[in-house]
C-alpha positions as CSV (number, residue, x, y, z in Angstrom):
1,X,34.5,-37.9,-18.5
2,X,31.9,-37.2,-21.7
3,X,28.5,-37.8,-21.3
4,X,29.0,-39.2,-24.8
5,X,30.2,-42.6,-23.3
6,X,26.9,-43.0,-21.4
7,X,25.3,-46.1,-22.8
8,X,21.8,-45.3,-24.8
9,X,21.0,-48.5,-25.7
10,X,18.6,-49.5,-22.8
11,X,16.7,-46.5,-23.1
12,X,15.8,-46.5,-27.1
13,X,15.3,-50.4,-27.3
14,X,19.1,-51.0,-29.3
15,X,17.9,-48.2,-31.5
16,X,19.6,-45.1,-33.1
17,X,18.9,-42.1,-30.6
18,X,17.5,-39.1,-32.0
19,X,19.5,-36.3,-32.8
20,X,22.3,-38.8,-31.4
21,X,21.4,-37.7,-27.6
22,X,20.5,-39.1,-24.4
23,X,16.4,-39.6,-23.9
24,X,17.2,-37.0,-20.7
25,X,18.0,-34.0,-23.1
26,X,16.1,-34.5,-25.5
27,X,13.2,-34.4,-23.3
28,X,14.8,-31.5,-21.8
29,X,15.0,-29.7,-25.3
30,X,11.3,-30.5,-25.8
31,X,10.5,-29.2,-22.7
32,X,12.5,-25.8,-23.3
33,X,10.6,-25.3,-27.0
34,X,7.4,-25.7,-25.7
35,X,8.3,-23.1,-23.1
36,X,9.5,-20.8,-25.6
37,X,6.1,-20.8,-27.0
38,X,4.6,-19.8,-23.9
39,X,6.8,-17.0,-23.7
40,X,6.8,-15.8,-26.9
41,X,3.1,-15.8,-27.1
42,X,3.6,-13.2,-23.6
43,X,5.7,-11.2,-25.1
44,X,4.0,-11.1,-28.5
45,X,0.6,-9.9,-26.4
46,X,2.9,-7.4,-24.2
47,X,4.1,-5.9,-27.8
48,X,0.5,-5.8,-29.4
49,X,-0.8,-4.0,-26.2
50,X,2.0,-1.7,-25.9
51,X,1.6,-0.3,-29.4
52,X,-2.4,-0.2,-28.9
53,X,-1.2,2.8,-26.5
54,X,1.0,6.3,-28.1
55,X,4.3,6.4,-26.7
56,X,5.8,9.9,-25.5
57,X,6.8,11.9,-28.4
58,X,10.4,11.6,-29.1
59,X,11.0,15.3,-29.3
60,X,9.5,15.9,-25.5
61,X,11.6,13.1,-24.1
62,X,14.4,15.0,-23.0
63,X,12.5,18.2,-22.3
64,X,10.3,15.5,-19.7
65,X,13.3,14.7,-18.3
66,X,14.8,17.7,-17.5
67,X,11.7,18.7,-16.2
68,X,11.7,15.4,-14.1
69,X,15.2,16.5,-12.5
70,X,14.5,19.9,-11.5
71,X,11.5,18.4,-10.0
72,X,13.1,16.4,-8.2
73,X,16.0,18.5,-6.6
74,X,13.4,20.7,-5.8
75,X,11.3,18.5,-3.8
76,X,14.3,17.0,-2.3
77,X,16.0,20.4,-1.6
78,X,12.7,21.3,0.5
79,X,13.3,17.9,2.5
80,X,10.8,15.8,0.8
81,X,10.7,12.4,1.9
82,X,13.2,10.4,-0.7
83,X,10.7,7.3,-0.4
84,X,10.0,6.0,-4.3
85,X,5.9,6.1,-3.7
86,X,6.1,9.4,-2.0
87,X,8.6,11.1,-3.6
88,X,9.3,9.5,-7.4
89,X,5.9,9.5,-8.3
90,X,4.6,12.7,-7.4
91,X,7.6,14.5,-9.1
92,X,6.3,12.6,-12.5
93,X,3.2,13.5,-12.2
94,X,3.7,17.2,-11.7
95,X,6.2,16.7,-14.8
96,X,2.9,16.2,-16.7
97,X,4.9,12.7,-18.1
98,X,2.7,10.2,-17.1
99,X,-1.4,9.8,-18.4
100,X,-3.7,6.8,-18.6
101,X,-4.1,7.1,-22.7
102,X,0.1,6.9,-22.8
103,X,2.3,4.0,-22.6
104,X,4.9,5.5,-19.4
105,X,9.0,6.2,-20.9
106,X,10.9,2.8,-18.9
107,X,13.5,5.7,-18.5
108,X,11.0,7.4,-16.3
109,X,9.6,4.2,-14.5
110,X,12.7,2.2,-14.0
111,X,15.1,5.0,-12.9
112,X,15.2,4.0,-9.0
113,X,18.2,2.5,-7.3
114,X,18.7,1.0,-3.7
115,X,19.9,3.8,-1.2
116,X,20.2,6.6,-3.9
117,X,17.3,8.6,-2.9
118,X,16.6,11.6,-5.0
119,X,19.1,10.4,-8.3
120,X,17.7,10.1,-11.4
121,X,19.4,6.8,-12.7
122,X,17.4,4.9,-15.8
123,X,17.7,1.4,-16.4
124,X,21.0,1.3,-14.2
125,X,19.1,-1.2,-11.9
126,X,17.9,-3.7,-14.4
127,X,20.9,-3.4,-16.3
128,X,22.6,-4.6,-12.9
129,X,20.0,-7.7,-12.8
130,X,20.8,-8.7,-16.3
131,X,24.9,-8.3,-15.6
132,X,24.0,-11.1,-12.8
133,X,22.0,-13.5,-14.3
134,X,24.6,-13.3,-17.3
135,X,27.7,-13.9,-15.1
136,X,25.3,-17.0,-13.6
137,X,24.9,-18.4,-17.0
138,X,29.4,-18.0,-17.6
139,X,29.6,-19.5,-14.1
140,X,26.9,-22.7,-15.4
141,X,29.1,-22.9,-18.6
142,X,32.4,-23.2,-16.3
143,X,30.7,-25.7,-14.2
144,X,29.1,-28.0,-17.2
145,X,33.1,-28.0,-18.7
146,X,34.1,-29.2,-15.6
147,X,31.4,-31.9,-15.3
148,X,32.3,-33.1,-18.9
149,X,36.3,-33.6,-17.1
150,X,35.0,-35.1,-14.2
151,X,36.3,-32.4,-11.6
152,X,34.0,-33.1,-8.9
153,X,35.4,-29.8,-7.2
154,X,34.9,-27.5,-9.7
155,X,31.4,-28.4,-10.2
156,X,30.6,-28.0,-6.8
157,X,32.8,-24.1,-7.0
158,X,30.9,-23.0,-10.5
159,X,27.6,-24.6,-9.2
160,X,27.6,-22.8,-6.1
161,X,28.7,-19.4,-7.6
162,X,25.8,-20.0,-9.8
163,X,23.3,-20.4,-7.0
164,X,24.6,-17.6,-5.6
165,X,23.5,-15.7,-8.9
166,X,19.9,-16.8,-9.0
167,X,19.9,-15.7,-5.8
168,X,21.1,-12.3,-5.9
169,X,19.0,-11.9,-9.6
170,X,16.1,-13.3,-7.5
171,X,16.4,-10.7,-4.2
172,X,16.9,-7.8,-6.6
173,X,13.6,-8.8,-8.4
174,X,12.4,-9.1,-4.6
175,X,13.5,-4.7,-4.6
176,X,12.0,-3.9,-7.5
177,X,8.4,-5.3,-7.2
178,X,8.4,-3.9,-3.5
179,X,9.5,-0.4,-4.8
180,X,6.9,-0.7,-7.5
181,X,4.0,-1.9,-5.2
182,X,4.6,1.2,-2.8
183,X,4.4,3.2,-5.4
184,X,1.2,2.3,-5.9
185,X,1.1,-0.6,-8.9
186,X,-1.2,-3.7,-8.8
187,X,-2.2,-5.8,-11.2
188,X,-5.5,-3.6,-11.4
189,X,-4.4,0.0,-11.0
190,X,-0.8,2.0,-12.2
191,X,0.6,5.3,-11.3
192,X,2.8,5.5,-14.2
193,X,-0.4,5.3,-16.8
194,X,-2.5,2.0,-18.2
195,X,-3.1,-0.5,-15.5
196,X,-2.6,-2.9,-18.0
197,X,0.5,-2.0,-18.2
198,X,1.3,-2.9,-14.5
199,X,-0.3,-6.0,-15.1
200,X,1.7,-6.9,-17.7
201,X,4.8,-6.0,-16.0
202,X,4.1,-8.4,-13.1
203,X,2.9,-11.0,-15.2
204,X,5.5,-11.9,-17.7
205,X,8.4,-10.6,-14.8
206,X,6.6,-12.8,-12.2
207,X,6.4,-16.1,-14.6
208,X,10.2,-15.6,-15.6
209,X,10.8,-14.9,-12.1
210,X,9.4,-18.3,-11.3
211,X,11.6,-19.8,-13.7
212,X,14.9,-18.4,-11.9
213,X,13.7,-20.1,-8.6
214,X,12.4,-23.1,-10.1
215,X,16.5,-23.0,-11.9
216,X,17.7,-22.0,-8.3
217,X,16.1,-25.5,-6.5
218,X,17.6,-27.5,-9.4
219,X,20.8,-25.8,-9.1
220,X,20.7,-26.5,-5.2
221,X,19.9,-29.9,-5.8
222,X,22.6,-30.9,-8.8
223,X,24.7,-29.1,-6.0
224,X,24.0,-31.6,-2.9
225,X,24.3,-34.5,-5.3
226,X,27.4,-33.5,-6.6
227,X,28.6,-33.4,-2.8
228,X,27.6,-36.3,-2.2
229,X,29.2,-38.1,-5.1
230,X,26.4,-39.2,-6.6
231,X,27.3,-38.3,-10.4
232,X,31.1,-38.9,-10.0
233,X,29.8,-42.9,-8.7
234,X,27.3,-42.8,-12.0
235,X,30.6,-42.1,-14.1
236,X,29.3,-38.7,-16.0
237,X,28.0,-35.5,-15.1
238,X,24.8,-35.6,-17.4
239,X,22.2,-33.8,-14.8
240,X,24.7,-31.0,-14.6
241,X,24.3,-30.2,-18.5
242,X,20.7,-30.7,-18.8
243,X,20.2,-28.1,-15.6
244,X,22.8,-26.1,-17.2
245,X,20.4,-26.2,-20.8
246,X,17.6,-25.1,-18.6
247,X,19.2,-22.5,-16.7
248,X,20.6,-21.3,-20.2
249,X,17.0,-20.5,-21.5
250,X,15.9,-18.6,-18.3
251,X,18.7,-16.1,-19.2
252,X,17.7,-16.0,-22.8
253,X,14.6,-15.6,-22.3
254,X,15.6,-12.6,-19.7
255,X,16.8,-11.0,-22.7
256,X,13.7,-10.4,-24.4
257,X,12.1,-9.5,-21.5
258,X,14.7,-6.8,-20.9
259,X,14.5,-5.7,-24.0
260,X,10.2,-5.2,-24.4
261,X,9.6,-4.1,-21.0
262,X,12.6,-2.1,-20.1
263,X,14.3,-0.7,-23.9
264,X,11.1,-0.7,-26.1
């Protein structure tokens, strides 16, 4: 059923609507811009800072990275522990990559992977996390279309493979702030170069990571109602779509944060 048959005539007095929406979306749209300021001005900071700093020269980039390789066969050849903190680091730091006065290569910083010790793999995964919370948003989209047909099953089927996203995106955030605390990272200090740059990184990853559970409790709790009955005995699906609007954004937004902290 559409949420287009859902009477808005209590809620704007017998008015016209805005935008010809429900008061519930709309609000939920407001909310979302207002958010998008927040993290645009995050990311706007995060890009000011980062260019305060010189990069690695383009030219030395693949030299660094050779250099990072053979490092780290070697140490692993001579039975180094494969730990990230005890056995990443160290091999960059002999590399000569990273310094204080230069912004770290994400290539070099994000090139860990659960249970592949000693393998050089950049960005493979992040890229992972973004393939997940993608496939979450096609699995929201799936359960929204079914909403607006009034399939209670199918809600319940895309809403729970959704959940099960947010969870997974959530648990591999979970890895990759561990791996980066033992290697030494706080807010305050950074083995890869600037501390701010640490900071930053568990800033604007830990407010967007807040996001994805605070999308993961909603999602759970469109999920129980929807078990229950509660939207099929209301006649229209409306809470899934505004959810689904919010849970839209979070992956948007993981774009851009993808693409400053773990491309630029």
């Amino acid at each position: 059923m559409s949420t287009q048959t859902i009477s808005k005539s209590n809620t704007w007095k017998g008015g016209n609507s805005p935008f010809n929406v429900s008061y519930g979306k709309l609000m939920m749209w407001i909310f979302l811009l207002s958010d998008a300021f927040t993290f645009s001005s995050l990311l706007i900071g995060y890009g000011a800072i980062r260019y305060s700093f010189p990069s690695t020269p383009i030219e030395q980039i693949d030299e660094l990275q050779l250099s990072f390789a053979e490092n780290v066969q070697e140490k692993f050849a001579n039975g180094a522990d494969a730990h990230h903190g005890e056995f990443f680091i160290p091999a960059l730091r002999d590399s000569g990559v990273f310094s204080e006065f230069q912004w770290p290569s994400p290539d070099l910083v994000f090139n860990h992977f659960p249970f592949a010790h000693g393998l050089h793999l950049p960005l493979i995964f992040v890229s992972l996390m973004t393939l997940i919370l993608i496939l979450s948003s096609v699995t929201m989209v799936l359960g929204v279309e079914a909403g607006q047909r009034g399939d209670k099953n199918e809600v319940t089927k895309w809403m729970f493979w959704t959940i099960l996203g947010g969870f997974a995106f959530l648990s591999c955030q979970a890895w990759e702030w561990t791996n980066f605390i033992t290697a030494g990272a706080t807010p305050w200090s950074n083995p890869y170069g600037p501390p701010t740059f640490a900071a930053l990184f568990f800033l604007v990853t830990g407010f967007h990571g807040f996001h994805v559970f605070s999308g993961v409790v909603l999602n759970i709790v469109i999920f129980i109602n929807n078990i229950n009955g509660t939207y099929e005995r209301r006649g229209h699906y409306e809470m899934v779509e505004k959810v689904g609007l919010y849970w839209h954004f979070v992956d948007l937004v993981w774009v851009f944060v993808f693409t400053f902290f773990y491309l630029i």
